[in-house]
C-alpha positions in Angstrom: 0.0 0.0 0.0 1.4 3.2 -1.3 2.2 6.4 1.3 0.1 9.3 1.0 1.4 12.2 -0.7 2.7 15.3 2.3 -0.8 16.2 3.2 -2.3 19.0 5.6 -1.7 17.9 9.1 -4.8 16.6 10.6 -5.5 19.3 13.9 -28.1 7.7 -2.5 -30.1 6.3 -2.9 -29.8 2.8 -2.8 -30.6 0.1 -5.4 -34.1 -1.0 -4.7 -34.0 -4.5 -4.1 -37.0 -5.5 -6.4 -37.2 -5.9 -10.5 -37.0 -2.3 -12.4 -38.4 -1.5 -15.5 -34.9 -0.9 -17.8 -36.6 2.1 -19.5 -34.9 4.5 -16.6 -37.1 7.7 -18.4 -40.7 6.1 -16.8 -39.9 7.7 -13.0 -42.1 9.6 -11.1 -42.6 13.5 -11.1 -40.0 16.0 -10.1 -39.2 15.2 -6.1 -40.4 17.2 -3.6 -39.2 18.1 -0.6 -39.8 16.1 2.4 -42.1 17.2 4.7 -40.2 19.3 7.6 -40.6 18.9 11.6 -42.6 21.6 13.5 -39.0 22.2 15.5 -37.4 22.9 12.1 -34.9 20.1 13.0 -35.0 18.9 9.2 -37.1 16.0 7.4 -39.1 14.0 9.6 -39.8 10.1 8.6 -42.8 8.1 8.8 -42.3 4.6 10.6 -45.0 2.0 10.9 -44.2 -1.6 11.6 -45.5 -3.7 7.9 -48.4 -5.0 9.6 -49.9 -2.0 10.6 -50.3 -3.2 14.0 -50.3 -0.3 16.8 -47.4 -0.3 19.3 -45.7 2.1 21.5 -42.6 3.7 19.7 -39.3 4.2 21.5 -36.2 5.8 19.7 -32.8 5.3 21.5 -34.4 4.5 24.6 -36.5 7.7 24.5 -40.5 7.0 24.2 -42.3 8.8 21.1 -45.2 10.7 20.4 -45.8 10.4 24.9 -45.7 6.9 24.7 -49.3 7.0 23.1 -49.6 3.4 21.1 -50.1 4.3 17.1 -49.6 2.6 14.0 -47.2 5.1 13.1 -45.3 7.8 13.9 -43.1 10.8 12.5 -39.2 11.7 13.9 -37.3 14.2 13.1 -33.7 13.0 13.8 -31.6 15.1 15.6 -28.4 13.6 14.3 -26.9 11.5 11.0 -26.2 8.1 11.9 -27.7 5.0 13.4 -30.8 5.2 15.7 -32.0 2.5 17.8 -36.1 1.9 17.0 -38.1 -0.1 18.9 -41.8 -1.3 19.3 -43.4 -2.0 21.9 -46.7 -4.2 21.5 -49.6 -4.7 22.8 -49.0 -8.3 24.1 -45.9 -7.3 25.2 -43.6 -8.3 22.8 -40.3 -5.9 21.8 -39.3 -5.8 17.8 -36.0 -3.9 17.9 -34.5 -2.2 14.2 -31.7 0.1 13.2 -32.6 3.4 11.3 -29.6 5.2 9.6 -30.4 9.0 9.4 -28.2 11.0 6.6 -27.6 14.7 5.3 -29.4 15.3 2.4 -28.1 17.1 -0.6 -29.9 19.2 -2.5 -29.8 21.2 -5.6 -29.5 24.8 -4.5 -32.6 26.1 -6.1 -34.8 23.6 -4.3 -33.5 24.8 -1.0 -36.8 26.6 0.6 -35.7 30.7 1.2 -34.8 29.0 5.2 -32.8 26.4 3.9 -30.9 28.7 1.3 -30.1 31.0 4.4 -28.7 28.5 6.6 -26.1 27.2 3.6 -25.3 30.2 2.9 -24.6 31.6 6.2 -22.3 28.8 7.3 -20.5 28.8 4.1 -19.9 32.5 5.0 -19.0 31.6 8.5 -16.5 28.9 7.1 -14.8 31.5 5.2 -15.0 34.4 7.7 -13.5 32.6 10.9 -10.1 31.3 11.0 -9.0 27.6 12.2 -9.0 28.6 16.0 -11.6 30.9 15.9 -14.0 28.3 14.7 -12.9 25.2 16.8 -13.1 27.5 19.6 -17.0 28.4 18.7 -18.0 25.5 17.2 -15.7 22.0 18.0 -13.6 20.0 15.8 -14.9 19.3 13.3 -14.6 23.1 12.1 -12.1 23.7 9.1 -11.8 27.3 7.7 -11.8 27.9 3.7 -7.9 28.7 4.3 -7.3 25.5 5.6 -9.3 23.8 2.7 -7.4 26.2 0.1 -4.1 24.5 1.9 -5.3 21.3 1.1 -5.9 21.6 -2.4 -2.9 23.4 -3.4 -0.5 20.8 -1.3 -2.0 18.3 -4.0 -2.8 20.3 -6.6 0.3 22.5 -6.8 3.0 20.5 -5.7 6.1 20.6 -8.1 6.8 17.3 -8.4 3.0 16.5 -10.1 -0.6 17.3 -9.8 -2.0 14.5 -6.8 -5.4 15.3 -7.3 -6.4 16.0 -11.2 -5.5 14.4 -14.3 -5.6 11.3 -13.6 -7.5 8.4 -11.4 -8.0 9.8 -7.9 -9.6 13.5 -9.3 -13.4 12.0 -8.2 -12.2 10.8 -4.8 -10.4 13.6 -3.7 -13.2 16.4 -4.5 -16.1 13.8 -2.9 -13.2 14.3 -0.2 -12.4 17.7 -0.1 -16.1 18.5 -0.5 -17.1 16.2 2.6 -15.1 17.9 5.0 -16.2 21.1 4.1 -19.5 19.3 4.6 -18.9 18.5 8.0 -17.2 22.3 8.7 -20.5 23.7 7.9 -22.7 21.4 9.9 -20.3 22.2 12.8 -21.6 25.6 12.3 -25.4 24.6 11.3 -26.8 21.3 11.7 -29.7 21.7 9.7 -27.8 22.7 6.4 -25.5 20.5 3.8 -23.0 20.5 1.2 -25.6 21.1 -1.5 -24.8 21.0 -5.3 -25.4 23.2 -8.0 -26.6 21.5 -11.7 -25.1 24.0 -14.3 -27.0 21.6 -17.1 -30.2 23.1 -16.0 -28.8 27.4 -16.7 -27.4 25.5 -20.1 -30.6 24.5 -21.0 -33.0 27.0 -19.4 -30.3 30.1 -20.0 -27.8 29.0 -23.0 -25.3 31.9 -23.3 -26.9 34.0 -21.1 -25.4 32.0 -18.1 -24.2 34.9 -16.3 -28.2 35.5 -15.6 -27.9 32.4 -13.1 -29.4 32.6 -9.8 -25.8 31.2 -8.8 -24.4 34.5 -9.9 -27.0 36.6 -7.6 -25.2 39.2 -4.9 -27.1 37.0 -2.3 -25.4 33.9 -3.6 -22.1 33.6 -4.7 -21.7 37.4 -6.0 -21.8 37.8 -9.5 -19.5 36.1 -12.1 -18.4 39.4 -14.0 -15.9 41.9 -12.0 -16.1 45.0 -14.8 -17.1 47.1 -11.8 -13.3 47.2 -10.8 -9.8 47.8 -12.4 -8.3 44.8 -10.6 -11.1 41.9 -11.1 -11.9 41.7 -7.3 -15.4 40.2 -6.7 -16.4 43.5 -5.0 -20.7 43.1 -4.9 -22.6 40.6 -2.7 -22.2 38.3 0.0 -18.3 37.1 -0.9 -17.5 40.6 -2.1 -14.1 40.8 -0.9 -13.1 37.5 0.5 -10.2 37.7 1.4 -7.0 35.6 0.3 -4.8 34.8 3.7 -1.2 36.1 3.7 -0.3 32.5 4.2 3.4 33.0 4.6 3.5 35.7 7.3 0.7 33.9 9.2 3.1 30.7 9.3 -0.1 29.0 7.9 1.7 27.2 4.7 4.8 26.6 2.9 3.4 26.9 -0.1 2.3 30.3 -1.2 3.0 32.5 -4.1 6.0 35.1 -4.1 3.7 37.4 -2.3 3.3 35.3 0.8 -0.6 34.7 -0.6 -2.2 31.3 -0.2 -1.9 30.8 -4.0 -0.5 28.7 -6.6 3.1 29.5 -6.4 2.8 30.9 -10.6 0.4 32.7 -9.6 2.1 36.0 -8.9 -1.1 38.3 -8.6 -1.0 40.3 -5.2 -4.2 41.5 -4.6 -5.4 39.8 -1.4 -9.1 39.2 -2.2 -11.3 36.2 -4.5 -10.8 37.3 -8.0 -12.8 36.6 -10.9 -12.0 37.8 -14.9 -14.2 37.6 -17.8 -11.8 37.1 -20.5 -8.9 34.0 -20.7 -6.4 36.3 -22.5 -8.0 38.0 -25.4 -11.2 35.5 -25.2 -14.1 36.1 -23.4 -14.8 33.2 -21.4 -12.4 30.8 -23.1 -14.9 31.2 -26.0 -17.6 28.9 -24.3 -20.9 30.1 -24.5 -22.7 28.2 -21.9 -21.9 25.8 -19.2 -21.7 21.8 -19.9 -24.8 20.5 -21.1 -27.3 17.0 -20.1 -26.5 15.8 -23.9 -22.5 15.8 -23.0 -23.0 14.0 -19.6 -25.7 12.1 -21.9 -23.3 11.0 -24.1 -21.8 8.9 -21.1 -24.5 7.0 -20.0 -23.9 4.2 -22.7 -24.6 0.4 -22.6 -20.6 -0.2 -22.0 -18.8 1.9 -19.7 -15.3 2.2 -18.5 -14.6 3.9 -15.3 -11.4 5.2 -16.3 -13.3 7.4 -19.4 -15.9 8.8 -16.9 -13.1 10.1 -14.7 -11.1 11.5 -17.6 -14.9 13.1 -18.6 -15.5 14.3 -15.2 -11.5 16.0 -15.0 -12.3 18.0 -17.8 -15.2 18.2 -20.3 -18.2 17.9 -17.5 -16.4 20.5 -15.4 -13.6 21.9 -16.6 -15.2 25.0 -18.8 -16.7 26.1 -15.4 -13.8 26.8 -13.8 -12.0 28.3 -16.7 -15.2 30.8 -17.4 -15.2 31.7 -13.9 -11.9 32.0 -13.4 -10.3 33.9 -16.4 -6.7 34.7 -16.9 -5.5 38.2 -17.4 -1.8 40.0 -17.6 -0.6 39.1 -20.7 2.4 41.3 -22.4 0.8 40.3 -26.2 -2.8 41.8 -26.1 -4.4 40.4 -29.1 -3.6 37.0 -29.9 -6.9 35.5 -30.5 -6.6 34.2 -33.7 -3.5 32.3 -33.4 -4.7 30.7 -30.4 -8.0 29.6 -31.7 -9.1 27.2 -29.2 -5.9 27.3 -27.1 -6.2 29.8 -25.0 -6.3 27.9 -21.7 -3.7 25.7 -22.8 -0.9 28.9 -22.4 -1.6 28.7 -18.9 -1.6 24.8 -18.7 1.4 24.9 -20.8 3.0 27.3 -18.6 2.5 25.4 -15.2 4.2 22.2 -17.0 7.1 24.0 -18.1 7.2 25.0 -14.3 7.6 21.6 -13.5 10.2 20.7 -15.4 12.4 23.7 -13.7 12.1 26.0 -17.5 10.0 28.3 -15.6 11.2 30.2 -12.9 8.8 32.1 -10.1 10.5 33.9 -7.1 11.0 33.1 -4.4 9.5 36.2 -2.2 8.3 39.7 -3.7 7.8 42.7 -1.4 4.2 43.2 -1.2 5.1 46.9 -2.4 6.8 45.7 -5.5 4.6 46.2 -8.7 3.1 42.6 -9.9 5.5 43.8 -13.4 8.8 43.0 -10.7 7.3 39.7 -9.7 6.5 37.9 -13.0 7.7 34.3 -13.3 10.3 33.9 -16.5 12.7 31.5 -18.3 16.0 32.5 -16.7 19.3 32.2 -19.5 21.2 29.7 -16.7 17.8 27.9 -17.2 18.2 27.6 -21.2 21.3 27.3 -21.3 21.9 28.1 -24.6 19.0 27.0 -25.9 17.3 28.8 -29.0 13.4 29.7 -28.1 12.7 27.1 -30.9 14.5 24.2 -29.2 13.5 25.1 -25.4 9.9 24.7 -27.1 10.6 21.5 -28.5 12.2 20.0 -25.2 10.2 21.1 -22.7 7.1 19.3 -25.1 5.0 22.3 -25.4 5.4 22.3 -29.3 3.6 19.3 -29.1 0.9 20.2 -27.1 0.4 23.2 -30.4 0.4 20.6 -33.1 4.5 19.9 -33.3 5.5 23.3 -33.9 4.9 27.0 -34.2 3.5 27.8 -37.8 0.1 28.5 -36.4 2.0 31.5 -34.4 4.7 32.4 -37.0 1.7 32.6 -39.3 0.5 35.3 -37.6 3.8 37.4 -37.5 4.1 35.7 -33.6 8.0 34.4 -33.2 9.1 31.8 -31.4 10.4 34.8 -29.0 7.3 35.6 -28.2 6.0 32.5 -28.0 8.4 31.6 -25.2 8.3 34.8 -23.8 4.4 34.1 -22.8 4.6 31.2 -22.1 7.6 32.1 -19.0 5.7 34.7 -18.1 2.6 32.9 -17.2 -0.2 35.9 -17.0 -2.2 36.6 -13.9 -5.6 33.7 -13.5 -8.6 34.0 -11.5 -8.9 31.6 -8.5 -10.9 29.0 -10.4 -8.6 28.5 -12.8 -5.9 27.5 -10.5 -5.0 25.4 -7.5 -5.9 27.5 -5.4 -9.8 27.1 -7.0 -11.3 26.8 -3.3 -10.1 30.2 -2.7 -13.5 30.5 -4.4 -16.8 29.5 -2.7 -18.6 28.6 -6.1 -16.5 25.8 -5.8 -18.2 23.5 -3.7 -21.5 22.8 -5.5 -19.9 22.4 -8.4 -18.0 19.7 -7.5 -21.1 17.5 -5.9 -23.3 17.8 -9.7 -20.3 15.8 -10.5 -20.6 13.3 -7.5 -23.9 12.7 -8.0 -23.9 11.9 -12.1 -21.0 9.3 -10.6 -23.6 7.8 -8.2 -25.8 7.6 -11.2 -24.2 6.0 -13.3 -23.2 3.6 -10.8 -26.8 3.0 -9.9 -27.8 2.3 -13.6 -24.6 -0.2 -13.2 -26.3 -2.2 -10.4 -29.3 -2.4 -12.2 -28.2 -4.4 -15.3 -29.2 -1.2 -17.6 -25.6 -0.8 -18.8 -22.5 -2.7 -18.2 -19.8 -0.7 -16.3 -16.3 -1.8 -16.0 -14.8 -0.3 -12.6 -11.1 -1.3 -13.4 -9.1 1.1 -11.9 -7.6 3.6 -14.2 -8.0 6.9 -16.2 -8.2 7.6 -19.6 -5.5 10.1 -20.8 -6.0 12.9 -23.5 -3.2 13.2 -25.9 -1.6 16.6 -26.4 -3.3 18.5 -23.8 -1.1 20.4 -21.4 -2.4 19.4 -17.8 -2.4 15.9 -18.6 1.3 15.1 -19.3 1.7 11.8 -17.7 4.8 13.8 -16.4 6.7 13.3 -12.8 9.0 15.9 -12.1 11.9 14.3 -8.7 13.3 17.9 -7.5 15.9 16.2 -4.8 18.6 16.1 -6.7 18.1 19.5 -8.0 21.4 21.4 -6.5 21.8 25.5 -6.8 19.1 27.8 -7.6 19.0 27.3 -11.0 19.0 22.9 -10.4 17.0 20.5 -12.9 14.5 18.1 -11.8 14.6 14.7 -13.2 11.6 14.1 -14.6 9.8 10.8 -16.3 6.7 9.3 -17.4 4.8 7.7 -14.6 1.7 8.1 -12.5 1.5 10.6 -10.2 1.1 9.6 -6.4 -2.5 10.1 -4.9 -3.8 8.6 -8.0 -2.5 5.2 -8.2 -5.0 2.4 -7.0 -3.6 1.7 -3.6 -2.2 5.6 -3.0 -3.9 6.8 0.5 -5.9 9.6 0.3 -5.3 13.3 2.8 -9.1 12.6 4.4 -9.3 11.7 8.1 -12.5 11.2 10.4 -14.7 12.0 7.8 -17.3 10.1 9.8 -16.8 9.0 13.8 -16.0 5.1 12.5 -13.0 6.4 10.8 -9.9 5.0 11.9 -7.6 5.3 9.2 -6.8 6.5 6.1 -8.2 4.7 2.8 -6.7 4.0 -0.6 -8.4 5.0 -3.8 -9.6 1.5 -4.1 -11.1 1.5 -0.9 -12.6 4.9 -0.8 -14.5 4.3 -4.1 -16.1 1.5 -2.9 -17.1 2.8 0.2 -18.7 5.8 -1.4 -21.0 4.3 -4.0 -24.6 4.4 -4.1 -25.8 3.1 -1.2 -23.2 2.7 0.5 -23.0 2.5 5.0 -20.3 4.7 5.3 -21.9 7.4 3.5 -23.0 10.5 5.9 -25.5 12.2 3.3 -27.1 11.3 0.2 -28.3 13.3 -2.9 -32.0 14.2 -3.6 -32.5 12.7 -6.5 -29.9 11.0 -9.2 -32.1 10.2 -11.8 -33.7 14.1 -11.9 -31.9 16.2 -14.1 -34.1 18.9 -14.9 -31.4 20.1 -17.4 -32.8 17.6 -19.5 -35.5 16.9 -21.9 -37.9 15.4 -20.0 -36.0 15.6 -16.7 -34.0 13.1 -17.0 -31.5 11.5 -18.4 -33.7 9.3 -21.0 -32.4 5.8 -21.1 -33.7 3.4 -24.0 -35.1 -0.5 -23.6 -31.7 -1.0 -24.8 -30.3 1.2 -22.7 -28.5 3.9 -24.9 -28.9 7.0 -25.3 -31.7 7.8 -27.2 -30.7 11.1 -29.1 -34.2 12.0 -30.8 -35.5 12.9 -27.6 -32.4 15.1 -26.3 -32.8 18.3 -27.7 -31.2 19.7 -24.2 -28.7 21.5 -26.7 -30.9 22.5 -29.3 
């Protein structure tokens, strides 16, 4: 069993059990929400013994309802886990059974206005309070944003390789990362959730006007477009101004960028607050027009599945655009290269962070925070090149490859191989989502349970029959595209400043099948840290371990129909998607 990667120190539904009809489209209406306790202690639950027969009810050795014998009665329970029911009858006899209570996850416009104020105010709280401050006020299972920011960089930015995307583990550590700040919030509220955001239904419902989403309202997450401001600071609604922790001077985390921020350390921007841009370089929004759609996730859902392909799909094409349109990328020195790039634009940043890998591109070390950003860029230093023409640093560092095998789409356009290397050392300034820093960034979090839950799905139409899913562990790579380089970059050898990694073609740690994942004491049972393996089976469908469950997996009101329509046959029947028409 493999070592976990250095790590922050720690401080469904289920498959009914009878015959299904394999047309998955005939399901009942929209779900409502469950009825809701007159404490407003969350859903309460109707329990009635099969036979009808009236009995006095007694949960965890408290009598119900005043001990009155009914048929039935309704709990709201006051915690998630196991509860202890039992009736009493009349003749005298006990019949004892276990009820397992969980969080349930909903979609964040089904939240009642209540419900939508209790999220929201512990997500705030989460990101308002530091570590001590909220252990102190609310126990420990409290973990700021910073400390959740931490996390994800320490895998996601570490020189070496990215631990948590790309690759195998990228599902299990977001349902990870995403659970604890589950458990942060209900620290702070019991009665609210890590509830999930489906950006199919603004595709549908909204198309390019996406921005429009209720998501983007100054009462929610503050709106997606920063115009208002000469620096791309969320500056209107709730997380106007969130701040980004000096990390360094706090002694909070080694790994910061130049300014001492808790960002990715390419990342040179020094403004200390969430940041959001509307452009990636001269393209707005990467030159998507609306958010993933139900056909694309659709278009998954097919009689013969292979794991590896959904996580690959998940990584990037189901989510990806969302953090590149929220995040943007700015600070380029060339303004106007549009048409060269084409549909490259995100790759210069991509292409940039792997060139940082390999040692080509250099960031300082520390930067004054009274230094202009123009001081602190990152570059390609000469001791670094060694010689090297533009035109053969391209070709060994790989990035040619990752532009077709060379640079006559640039040249083309009167765009050297200078230039091209100048960029590309220079890195530009991104918004939080579109870097490893993306939690820095509360739309984060429901973004990542839509995926979650299309996994479950999937899953669930696995144990079914309806498809045939093969759950070998691995991942699907994408040729030619800049984060997913296969790469592993070993700095210990590198000696001096200006010292090479050795780097190779293997898997990344924290991705491999037995590599432990960073999560501890997600639930009270937990005694140890899992392996990929072990965590994906133990987070399926259905699954005991499992703390909440979604909704509704089959209701995708994104959808034609709301749902994602299954044939007899069980493909995809595309005359009756017209979710991207």
């Amino acid at each position: 069993m493999a070592g976990a990667y250095e790590r922050v120190p720690s401080s469904a539904e289920e498959p009914p059990r009878s015959a299904r009809r394999r047309r998955l489209g005939a399901s009942p209406p929209p779900p409502r929400s469950p009825p809701r306790s007159a404490s407003g202690r969350g859903p309460v639950t109707n329990i009635s013994l099969s036979s009808g027969e009236p009995c006095r009810w007694v949960v965890n050795g408290n009598a119900a309802d005043g001990g009155a014998a009914a048929p039935w009665f309704e709990h709201a329970f006051d915690y998630v886990g196991t509860h202890e029911i039992t009736a009493v009858l009349a003749g005298g006899e006990n019949a004892t059974f276990d009820v397992v209570s969980r969080v349930v996850r909903r979609e964040l416009r089904e939240l009642s206005d209540g419900e939508r104020a209790k999220y929201f105010g512990a997500l705030f709280t989460v990101y308002a309070l530091s570590d001590d401050e909220g252990r102190a006020k609310y126990g420990g299972d409290f973990v700021s944003a910073a400390w959740l920011v931490r996390e994800h960089l320490y895998g996601a930015a570490d020189k070496a390789c990215d631990h948590w995307h790309d690759d195998a583990g990228i599902m299990n550590h977001h349902v990870g990362i995403t659970w604890q700040l589950e458990n942060s919030l209900r620290a702070v509220d019991a009665e609210t959730a890590a509830h999930y955001w489906d950006y199919t239904i603004d595709a549908r419902k909204l198309d390019d006007n996406w921005r429009a989403s209720p998501v983007f309202d100054p009462t929610w997450f503050s709106p997606a477009t920063t115009k208002t401001n000469n620096e791309s600071i969320v500056d209107k609604g709730r997380f106007a101004f969130t701040p980004v922790l000096d990390a360094r001077n706090a002694g909070y985390s080694n790994q910061t960028n130049p300014y001492g921020l808790l960002r990715s350390p390419w990342n040179v921007n020094k403004v200390p607050y969430l940041l959001r841009y509307d452009y990636v370089l001269s393209d707005e929004y990467d030159g998507y027009t609306t958010f993933p759609k139900c056909s694309q996730f659709q278009a998954y859902l097919t009689t013969s599945q292979w794991i590896g392909t959904l996580f690959s799909a998940l990584n990037g094409e189901l989510h990806g655009p969302v953090h590149i349109m929220v995040g943007g990328l700015w600070g380029m020195n060339e303004k106007e290269w549009v048409a060269p790039l084409a549909e490259n634009e995100d790759w210069f940043l991509l292409a940039s962070k792997y060139m940082w890998r390999q040692g080509y591109v250099r960031c300082p070390e520390t930067c004054s925070m009274d230094a202009p950003v123009a001081d602190c860029f990152c570059e390609c230093p000469s001791d670094v090149l060694a010689g090297m023409s533009s035109t053969e640093a391209l070709n060994r560092t790989g990035v040619l490859g990752l532009f077709g095998g060379d640079a006559s789409t640039f040249n083309s356009y009167g765009i050297s191989d200078d230039q091209l290397l100048s960029e590309l050392c220079h890195v530009g300034l991104p918004g939080e989502m579109f870097t490893s820093a993306a939690p820095q960034d509360p739309i984060f979090w429901p973004l990542h349970g839509n995926a979650e839950r299309f996994l479950q799905y999937i899953r669930l139409v696995a144990a079914t029959g309806v498809i045939d899913l093969n759950e070998t562990w691995g991942y699907e790579h994408v040729s030619d595209v800049a984060s997913d380089t296969g790469v592993v970059c070993n700095w210990d050898n590198a000696t001096g400043t200006m010292g090479m990694p050795h780097c190779t073609r293997e898997t990344c740690p924290g991705h491999r099948s037995d590599d432990l994942l960073p999560f501890n004491k997600l639930t009270p049972v937990q005694d140890r840290l899992y392996t990929n393996v072990e965590f994906y089976d133990k987070t399926g469908p259905g699954s005991p371990l499992l703390t909440y469950v979604y909704n509704s997996l089959s209701y995708w009101p994104g959808c034609t129909d709301d749902m994602m329509i299954v044939t007899d046959d069980g493909d995809i029947d595309d005359s009756m998607d017209d979710a991207s028409r």
